[in-house]
C-alpha distance (Angstrom), angle and dihedral (degrees) to the residues before:
residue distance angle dihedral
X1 . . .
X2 4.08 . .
X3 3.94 86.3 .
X4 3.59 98.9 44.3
X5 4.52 82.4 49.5
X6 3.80 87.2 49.0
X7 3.71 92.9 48.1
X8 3.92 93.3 41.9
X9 4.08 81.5 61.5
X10 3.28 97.9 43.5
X11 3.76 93.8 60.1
X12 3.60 85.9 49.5
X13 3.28 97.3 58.0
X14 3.79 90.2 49.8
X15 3.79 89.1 59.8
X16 3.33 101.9 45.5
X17 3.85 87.8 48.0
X18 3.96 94.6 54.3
X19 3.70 93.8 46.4
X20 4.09 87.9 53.6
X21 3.88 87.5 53.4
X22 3.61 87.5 48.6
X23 3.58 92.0 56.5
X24 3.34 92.0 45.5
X25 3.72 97.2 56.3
X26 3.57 94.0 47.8
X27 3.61 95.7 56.4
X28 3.76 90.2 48.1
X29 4.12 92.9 58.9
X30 3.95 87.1 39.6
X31 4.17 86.5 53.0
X32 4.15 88.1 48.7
X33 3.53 102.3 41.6
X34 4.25 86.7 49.2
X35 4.06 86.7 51.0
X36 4.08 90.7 42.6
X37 4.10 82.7 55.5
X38 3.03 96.1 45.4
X39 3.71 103.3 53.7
X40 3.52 84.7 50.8
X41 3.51 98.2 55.4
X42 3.34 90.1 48.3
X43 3.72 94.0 48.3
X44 3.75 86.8 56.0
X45 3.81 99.6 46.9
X46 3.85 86.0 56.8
X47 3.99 90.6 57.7
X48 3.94 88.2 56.9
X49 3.89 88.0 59.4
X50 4.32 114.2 98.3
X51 3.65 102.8 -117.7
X52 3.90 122.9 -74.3
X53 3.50 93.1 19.1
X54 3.94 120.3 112.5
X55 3.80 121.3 -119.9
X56 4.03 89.3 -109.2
X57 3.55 100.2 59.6
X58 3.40 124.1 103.1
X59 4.01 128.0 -100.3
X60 3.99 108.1 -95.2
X61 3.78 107.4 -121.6
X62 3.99 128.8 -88.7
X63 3.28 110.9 -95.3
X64 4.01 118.9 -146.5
X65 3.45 123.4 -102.7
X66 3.81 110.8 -121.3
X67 4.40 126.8 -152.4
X68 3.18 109.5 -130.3
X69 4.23 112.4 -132.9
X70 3.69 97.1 -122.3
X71 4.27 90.1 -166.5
X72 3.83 96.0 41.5
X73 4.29 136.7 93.7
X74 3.68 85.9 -33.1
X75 3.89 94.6 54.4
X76 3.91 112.1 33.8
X77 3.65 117.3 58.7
X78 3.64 111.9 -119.8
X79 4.09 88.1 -137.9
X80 3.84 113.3 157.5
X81 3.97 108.7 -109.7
X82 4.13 122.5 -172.1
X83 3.76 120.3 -134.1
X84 3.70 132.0 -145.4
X85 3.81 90.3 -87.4
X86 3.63 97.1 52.5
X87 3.66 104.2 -113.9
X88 4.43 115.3 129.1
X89 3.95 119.8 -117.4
X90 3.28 137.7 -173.4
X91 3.63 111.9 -124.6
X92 3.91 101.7 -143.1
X93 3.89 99.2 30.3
X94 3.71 99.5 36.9
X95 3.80 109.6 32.1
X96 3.75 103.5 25.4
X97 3.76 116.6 23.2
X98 4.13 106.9 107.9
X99 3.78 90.7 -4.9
X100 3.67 142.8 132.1
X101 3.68 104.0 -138.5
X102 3.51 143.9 -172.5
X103 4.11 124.1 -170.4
X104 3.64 138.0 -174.3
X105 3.84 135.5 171.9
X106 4.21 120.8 -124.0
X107 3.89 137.0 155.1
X108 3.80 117.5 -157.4
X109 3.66 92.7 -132.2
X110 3.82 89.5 53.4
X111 3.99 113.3 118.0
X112 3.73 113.0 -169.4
X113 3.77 123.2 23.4
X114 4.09 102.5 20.4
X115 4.14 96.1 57.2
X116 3.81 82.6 52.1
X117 3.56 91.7 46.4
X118 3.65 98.0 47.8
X119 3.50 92.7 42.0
X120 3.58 96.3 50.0
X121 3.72 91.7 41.1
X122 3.99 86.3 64.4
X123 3.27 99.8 55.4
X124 3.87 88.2 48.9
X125 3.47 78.8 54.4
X126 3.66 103.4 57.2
X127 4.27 86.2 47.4
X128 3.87 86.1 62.6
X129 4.19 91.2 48.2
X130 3.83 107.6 -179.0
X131 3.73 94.7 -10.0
X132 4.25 85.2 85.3
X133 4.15 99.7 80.9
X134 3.90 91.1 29.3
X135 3.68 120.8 41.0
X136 3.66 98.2 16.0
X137 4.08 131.6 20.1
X138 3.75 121.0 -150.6
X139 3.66 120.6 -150.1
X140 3.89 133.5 -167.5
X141 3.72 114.6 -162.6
X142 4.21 112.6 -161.0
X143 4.22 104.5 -138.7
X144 3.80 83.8 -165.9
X145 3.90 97.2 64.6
X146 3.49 97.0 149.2
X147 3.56 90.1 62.0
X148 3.64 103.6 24.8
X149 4.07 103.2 77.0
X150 4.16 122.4 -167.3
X151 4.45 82.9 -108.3
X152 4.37 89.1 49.2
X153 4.34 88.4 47.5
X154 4.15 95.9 46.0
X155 4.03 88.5 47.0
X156 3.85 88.7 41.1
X157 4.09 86.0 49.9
X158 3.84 99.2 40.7
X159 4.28 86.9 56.6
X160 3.59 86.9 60.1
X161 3.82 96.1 42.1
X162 3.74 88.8 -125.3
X163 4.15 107.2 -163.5
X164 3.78 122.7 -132.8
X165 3.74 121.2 -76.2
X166 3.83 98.1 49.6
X167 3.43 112.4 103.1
X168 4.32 122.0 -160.0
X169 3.61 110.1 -144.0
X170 3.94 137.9 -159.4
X171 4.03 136.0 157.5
X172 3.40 140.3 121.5
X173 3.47 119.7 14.4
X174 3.57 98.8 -142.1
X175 3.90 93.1 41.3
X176 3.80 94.9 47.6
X177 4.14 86.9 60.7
X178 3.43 83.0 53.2
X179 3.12 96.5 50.9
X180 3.54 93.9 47.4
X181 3.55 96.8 53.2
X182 4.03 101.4 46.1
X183 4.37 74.5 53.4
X184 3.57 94.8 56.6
X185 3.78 87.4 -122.8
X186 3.62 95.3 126.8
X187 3.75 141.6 47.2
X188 3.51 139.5 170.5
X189 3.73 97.8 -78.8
X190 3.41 103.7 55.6
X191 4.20 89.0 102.1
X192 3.71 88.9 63.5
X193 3.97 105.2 46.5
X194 4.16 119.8 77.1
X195 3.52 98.2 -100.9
X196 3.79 108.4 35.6
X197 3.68 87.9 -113.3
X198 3.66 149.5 53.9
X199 3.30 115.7 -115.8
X200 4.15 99.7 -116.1
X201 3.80 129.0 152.1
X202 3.65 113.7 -147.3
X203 3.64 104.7 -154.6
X204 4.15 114.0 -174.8
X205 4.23 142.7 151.0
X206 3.90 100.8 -141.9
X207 3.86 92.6 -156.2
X208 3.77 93.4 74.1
X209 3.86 100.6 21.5
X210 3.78 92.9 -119.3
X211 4.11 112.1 151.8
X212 3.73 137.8 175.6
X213 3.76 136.8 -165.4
X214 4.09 112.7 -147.0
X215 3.65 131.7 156.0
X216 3.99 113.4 -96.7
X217 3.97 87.7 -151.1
X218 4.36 90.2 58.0
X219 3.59 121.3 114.0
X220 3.70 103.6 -66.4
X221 3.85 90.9 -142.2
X222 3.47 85.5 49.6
X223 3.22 95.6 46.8
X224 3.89 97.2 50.0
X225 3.72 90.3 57.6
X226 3.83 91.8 50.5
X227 4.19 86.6 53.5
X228 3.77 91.0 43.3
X229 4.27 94.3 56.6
X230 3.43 90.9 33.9
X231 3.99 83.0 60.4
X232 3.58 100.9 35.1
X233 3.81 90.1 -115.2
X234 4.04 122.3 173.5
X235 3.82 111.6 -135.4
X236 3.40 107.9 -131.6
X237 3.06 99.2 -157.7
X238 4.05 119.0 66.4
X239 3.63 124.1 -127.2
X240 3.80 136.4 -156.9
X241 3.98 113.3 -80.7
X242 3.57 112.4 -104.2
X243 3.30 94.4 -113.9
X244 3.75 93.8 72.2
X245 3.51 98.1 59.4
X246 3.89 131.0 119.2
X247 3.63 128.7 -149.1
X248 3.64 120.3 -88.5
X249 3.23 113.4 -123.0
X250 4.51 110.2 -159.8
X251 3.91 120.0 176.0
X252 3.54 109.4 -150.9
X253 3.65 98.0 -111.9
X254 3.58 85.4 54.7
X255 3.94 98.0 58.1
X256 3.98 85.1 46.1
X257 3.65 89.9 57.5
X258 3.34 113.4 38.0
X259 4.54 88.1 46.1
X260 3.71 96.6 37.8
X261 4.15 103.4 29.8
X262 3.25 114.5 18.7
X263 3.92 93.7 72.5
X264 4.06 83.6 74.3
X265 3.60 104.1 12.9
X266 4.23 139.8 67.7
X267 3.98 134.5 -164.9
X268 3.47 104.4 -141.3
X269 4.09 104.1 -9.7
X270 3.77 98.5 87.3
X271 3.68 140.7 -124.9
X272 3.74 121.5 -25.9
X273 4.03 135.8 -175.1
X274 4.13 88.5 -95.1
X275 3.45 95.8 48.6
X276 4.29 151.0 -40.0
X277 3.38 131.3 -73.8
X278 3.86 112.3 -100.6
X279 3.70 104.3 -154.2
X280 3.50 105.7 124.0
X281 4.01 96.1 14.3
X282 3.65 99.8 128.8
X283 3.67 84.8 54.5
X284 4.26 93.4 51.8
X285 3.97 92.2 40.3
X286 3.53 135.6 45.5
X287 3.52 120.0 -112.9
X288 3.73 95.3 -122.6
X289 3.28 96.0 59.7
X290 4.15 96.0 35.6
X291 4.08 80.6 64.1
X292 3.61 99.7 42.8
X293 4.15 96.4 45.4
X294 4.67 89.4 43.8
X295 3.69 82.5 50.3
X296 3.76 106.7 49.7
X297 4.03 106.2 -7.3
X298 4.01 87.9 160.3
X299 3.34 89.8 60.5
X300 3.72 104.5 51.1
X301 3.65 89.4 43.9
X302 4.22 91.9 60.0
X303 4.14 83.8 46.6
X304 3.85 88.2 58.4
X305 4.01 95.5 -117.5
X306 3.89 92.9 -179.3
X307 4.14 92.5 -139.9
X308 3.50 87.3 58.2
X309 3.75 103.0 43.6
X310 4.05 85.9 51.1
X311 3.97 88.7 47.5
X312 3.80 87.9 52.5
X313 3.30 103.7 44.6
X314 3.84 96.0 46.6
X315 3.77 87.8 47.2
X316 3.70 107.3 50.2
X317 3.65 97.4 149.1
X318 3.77 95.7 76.6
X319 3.58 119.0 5.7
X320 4.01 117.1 -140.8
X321 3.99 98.8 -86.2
X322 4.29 122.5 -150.7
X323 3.42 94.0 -118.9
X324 4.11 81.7 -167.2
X325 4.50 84.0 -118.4
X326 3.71 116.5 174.1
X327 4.19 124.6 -108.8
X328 3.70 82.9 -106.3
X329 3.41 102.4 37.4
X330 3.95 88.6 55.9
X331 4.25 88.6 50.1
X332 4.06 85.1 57.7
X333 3.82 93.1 50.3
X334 4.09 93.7 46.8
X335 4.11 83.4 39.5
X336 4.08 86.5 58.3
X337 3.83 91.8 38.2
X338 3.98 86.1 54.6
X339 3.77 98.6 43.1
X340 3.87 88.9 53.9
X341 4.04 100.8 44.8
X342 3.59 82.7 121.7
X343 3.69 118.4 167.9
X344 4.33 98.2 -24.9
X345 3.63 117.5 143.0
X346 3.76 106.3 -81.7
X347 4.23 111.1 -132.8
X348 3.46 121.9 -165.3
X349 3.92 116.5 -80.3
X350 4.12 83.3 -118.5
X351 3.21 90.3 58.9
X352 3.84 92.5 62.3
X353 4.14 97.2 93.4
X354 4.15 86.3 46.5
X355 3.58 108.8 128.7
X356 3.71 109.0 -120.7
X357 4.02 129.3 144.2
X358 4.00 91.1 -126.4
């Protein structure tokens, strides 16, 4: 009995020593598969670290992500351009960089669309008040430079009592096409149309390398507004609500007149250096000739029509443009004239032929 007790313990003893060795085994291949991951994670972390640096130093810090200005230095040549005043600037750093802009094409000797421009262009002008020369620069490059001399551009800007902040601009020949064309004031069919131009307005804030095309000879009220939301300008002055407005109501001859002639030309306000007042005209002129001369005005100035040579000459600031109107759209603008004759000085219906520059 005492030997089978001492063998009974002696088994156990056996067990209990194979399970320890057990144990210890498994720990051992836990302990080298932890150090195998380890040294791999460690391998893997040093792959993650830029070149030449060690594993312990710290990440170098983000660095911001810039937008590139698409229509900035890189775009606009920095050419040097000479205002009306006489006094060289550099197109890019002087007239554009960190401005609100607005840009138009002219020639002095121009007779149809660049008077209309100009003159429209003032009044858009006046809209803006003292924003033009602080929030927003306008600029009027001559595409006749060879011709068109800092002297001809200040007396060409003091006839249309142009304000401060708009600059007139001539140069190089060469450089103002290129000019021109980075603006996306010229285009391939500018050779073929009356003027040698179309009459755009490239309106633009350089800092952000936002542009838009208009057309110079738009609404100027209208275009204000469009200038204003395409800046994000506050009006400061409040307007009615919406709600409490009435219909317009715009005759035809109306429209005609107040977009095509009254940019040069009053009812009832008298003359002015663009053009005479017209209440009363289909009194002074017969109506023959008012339709033939608002229909084609260039032309019966080169056959010598003595009205219009006296009309031109007294009138040099803007000579009468074609304004290329219809037959009918010309009997709607002398039906409106008519309708608002009002109270001018009647003359004699002989007297209609007279020669007179009114």
């Amino acid at each position: 009995m005492t030997e089978s007790l001492n063998e009974g313990q002696s088994n156990s003893s056996g067990v209990r020593e194979g399970t320890w060795t057990r144990i210890a085994v498994w720990a051992l291949v836990v302990l080298l598969c932890t150090v195998v991951f380890l040294c791999i994670l460690e391998e893997a972390l040093a792959h993650d670290v830029a070149p030449g640096a060690k594993s312990h130093d710290p990440a170098p810090p983000a660095v911001p992500k810039t937008t590139r200005n698409r229509w900035g230095a890189d775009y606009f040549p920095n050419v040097t351009l000479v205002t009306q005043h006489g006094k060289n600037v550099r197109l890019y750093d002087d007239l554009l960089k960190g401005k609100s802009v607005m840009v138009n094409v002219m020639y002095t000797e121009c007779r149809d669309a660049c008077p209309l421009e100009t003159a429209n262009l003032v009044q858009l002008q006046r809209i803006l008040g003292d924003r033009v020369g602080r929030d927003i620069f306008f600029y009027s490059i001559s595409i006749d430079p060879k011709r068109d001399t800092p002297e001809l551009l200040k007396n060409y800007a003091e006839k249309f009592d142009v304000g401060p902040g708009w600059l007139f601009l001539t140069g190089d020949e060469a450089e103002i096409k290129l000019v021109t064309r980075k603006l996306g004031l010229s285009s391939s069919g500018d050779a073929e149309s009356r003027d040698g131009h179309a009459p755009w307005l490239m309106v633009g804030k350089e800092p952000t390398g936002q542009w838009t095309k208009n057309s110079a000879v738009d609404n100027p009220r209208f275009l204000a507004a469009r200038i204003g939301t395409f800046f994000g300008w506050s009006d400061l002055h409040p307007r009615a609500s919406y709600a409490e407005a009435q219909p317009v109501v715009l005759e035809k001859g109306q429209y005609l007149f107040q977009r095509q002639c009254g940019l040069c030309h009053t009812l009832g306000r008298g003359d002015n250096a663009k053009g005479p007042d017209l209440l009363g005209v289909t009194d002074r002129r017969d109506r023959a000739w008012l339709t033939r001369y608002i229909l084609a005005p260039d032309k019966m100035l080169a056959d010598g029509d003595p009205i219009a040579a006296a009309l031109s000459n007294k009138y040099t600031t803007v000579r009468m443009p074609n304004l290329s109107l219809a037959s009918g759209d010309v009997a709607d603008v002398i039906a409106y004239l008519e309708a608002h004759g009002g109270s001018a000085p009647r003359e004699k219906a002989q007297n209609k032929g007279s020669v007179t520059a009114r």
